[in-house]
N, C-alpha and C positions, 0 to 999 in steps of 0.2 A: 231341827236338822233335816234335809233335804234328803232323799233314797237318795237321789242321782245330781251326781256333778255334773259338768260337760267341760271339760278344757280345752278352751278355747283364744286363736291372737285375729282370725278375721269374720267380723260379724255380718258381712253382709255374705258370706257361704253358709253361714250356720245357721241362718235367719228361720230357713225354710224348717229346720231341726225342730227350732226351737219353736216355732206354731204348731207342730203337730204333735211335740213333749203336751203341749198348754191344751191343746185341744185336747187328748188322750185324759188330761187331769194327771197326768205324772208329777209328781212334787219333785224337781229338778230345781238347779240355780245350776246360773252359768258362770266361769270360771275366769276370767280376762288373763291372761297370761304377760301381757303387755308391760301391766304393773302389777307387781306382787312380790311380797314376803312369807315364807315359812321357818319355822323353826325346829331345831330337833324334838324338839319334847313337844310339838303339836299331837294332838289325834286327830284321823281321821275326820271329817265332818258331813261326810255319807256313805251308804252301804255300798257302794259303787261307783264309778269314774268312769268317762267315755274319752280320752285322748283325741283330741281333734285339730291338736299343734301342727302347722304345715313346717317343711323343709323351706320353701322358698318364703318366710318370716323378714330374711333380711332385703328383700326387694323392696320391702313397704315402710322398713326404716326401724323393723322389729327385731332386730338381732339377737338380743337378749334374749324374747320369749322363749327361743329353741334353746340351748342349756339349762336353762329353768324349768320347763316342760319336764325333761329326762330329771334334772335332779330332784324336782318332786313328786313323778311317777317309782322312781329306784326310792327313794324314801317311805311312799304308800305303801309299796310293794314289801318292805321290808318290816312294813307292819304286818303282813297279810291280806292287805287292802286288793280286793277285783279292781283291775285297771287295763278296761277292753282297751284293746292295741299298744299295749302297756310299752314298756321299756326298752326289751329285748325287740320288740316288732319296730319303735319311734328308732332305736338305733342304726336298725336296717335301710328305713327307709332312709336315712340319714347319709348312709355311704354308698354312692354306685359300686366302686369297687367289692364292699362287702357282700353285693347284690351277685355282682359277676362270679366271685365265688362260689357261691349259693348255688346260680345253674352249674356253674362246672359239675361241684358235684353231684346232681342230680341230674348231670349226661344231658341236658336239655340247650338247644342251640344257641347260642348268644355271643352277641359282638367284642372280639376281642378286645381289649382295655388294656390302659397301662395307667399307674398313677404315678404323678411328678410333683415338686415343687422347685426345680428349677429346672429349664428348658435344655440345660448342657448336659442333664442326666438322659436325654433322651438319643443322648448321640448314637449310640450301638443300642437301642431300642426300638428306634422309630421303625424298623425296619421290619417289625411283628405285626405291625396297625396297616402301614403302606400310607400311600396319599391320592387322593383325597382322603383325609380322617374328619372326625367331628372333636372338636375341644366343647368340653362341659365341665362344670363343676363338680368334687364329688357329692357335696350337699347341694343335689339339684332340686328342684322343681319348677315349673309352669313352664319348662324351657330357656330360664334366664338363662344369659348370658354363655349362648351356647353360638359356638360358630363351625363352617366350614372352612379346613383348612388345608391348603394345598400342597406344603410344604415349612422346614425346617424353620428355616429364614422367613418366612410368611408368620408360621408361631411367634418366634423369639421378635417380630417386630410387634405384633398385635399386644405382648406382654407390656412392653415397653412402654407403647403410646397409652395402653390403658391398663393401670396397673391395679385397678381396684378387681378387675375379674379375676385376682387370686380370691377376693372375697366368697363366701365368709370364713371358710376354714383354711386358707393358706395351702391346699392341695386343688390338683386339677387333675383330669383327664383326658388322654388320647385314646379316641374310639376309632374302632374299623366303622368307616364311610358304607351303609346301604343303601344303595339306590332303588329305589321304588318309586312306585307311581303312585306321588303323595296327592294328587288334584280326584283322579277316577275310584282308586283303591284304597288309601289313607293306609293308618295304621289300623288295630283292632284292639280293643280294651272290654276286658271282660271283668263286671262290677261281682263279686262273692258276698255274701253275706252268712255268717256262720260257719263258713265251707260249703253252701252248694252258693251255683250261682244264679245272680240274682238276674243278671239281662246280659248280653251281649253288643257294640257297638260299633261301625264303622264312621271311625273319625277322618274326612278329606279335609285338606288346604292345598294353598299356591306353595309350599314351600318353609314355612315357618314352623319356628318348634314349640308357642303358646299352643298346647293342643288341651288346656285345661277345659272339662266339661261343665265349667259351671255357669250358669244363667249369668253371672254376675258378668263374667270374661269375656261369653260370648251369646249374649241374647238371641231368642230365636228370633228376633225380628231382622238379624244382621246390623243391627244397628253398632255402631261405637261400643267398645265393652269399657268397665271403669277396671280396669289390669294394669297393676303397677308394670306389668312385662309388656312392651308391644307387641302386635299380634299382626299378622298378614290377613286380610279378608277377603274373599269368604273362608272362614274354617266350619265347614258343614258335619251335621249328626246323625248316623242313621244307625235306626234299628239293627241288627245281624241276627235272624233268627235262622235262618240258615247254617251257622257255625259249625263245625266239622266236630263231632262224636270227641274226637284223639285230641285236637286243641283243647276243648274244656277239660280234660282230664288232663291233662299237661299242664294247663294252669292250674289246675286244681290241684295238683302235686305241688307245686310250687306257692301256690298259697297257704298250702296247712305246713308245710317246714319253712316257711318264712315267720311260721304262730302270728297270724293274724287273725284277726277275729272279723272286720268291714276292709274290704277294697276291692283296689280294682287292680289287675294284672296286662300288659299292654304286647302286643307281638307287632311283627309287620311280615311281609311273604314278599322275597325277591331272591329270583335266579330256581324259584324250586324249592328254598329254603324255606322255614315255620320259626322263627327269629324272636327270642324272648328278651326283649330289653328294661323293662320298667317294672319294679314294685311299688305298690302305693298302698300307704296305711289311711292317709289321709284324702277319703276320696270324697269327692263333690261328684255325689248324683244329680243327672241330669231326669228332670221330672218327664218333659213332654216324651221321651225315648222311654222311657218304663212306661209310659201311658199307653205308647202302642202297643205294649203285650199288654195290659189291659187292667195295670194297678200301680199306684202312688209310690214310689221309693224311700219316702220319710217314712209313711205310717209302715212300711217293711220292717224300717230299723227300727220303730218305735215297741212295734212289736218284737221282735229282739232283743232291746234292753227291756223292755215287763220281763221277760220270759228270764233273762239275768237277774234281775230283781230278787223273780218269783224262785229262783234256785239256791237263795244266798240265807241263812239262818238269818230270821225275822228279829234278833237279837244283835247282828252284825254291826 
């Protein structure tokens, strides 16, 4: 029996993980989520779990993985089983809306939201967002299937001709439209690890909402990425050591009441504004950007789960 799990549906993000588990000599097995069965009367089959199920599962034709994920994390969990970025956090990341809540009440700035599932409920609503808005999923990530929208009539057509973007959850989103200067400025994403943070980053592109930092999505060579989501290029990475005092601690707040244990928290700055839009349980560290402050972002988390390991009754 293995210390360490790793639950996981894409193997070429986890890859990097999983060389520096093996280099470390960690006794870990990896988890497929893809295909799999559990039962009630299973136990456990390690002293620890790392959750590593994306939201965006069903762009790659993996729908299933994500309820299976949650129902076998709330299942460990109700063993007693440690399950870093466990259920209550995979939930969160799961809903925008739930997310937007979250900053409400923690007073911190973020894009007004509406959630719909049919376009006629937004008749005496649209009028909270304005237009231009942004339509997203509420189980988003990598940026599927997200558009700008200009109006009513623009929606309710875009639904029609393409009826699969109620996918995967039958709910959607009307955001308030920011405009920024996504090419010069990008957004900012700030990776955490345990609660402090681990690096800071300035994500630019032309326009596109693939802003995933993974090698896989978007090589540093700028080459072709292999992203079930298409991607506008160049989307470039930079360092941000620079980062404002009050931002880290503003995500920082928002990372420890989100109970997450790794990720990354995302802002953008337009009009004067400091704009919290994104939580992420499931974060792909970008290696060459933690290289410029001057250390490896796996062997970080690697030491992270030892140190979890090292905290758990050696009997667990």
């Amino acid at each position: 029996m293995p210390d360490l799990i790793v639950l996981y549906e894409h193997p070429q993000w986890q890859q990097p993980l999983f060389d520096a588990l093996t280099d470390r000599g960690v006794d870990f097995a990896a988890y497929d989520l893809k295909t799999a069965a559990f039962g009630a009367a299973d136990l456990p089959q390690a002293r620890l779990y790392f959750n590593q199920a994306s939201p965006s599962a069903y762009v790659r034709g993996n729908t299933r993985a994500v309820p299976y994920a949650l129902a076998l994390m709330e299942d460990l969990e109700a063993q007693g089983v440690r399950v870093i970025n466990g259920a209550a956090a995979f939930r969160l990341e799961l809903s925008k809306i739930a997310q937007a809540r979250l900053l409400l009440r923690l007073g911190i700035d973020h894009p007004r939201s509406v959630a719909f599932n049919q376009v006629a409920a937004l008749r005496d609503r649209a009028a909270e967002i304005g237009f231009p808005a942004i339509l997203k999923p509420n189980q988003g990530g990598s940026g599927a299937r997200m558009w700008r929208i200009d109006s009513l009539a623009e929606l309710d057509t875009l639904l029609e001709q393409q009826p699969e973007l109620w996918l995967p959850d039958n709910l959607l989103l009307l955001q308030e439209y920011l405009p920024h200067d996504a090419r010069n400025e990008g957004i900012v994403r700030l990776e955490f690890l345990g609660g402090e943070l681990l690096y800071a980053m300035r994500v630019c592109s032309d326009g596109g909402f693939n802003l995933c930092p993974s090698e896989v999505c978007h090589p540093v060579d700028g080459a072709d990425g292999a992203c079930a989501v298409p991607t506008k290029q160049p989307t470039t990475f930079h360092p941000f050591p620079q980062i404002a005092a009050d931002a880290v601690a503003t995500a920082q707040r928002l990372f420890v009441a989100a109970g997450l244990d790794i990720g990354g928290i995302e802002y953008l700055e337009v009009n004067g504004r400091r704009v919290f839009y994104d939580i992420n349980a499931n974060s792909n560290l970008r290696r060459p950007v933690a290289q410029a402050f001057g250390f490896d972002p796996f062997e970080r988390v690697v030491d992270y789960l030892v140190a979890q390991l090292n905290a758990l009754p050696a009997d667990r």
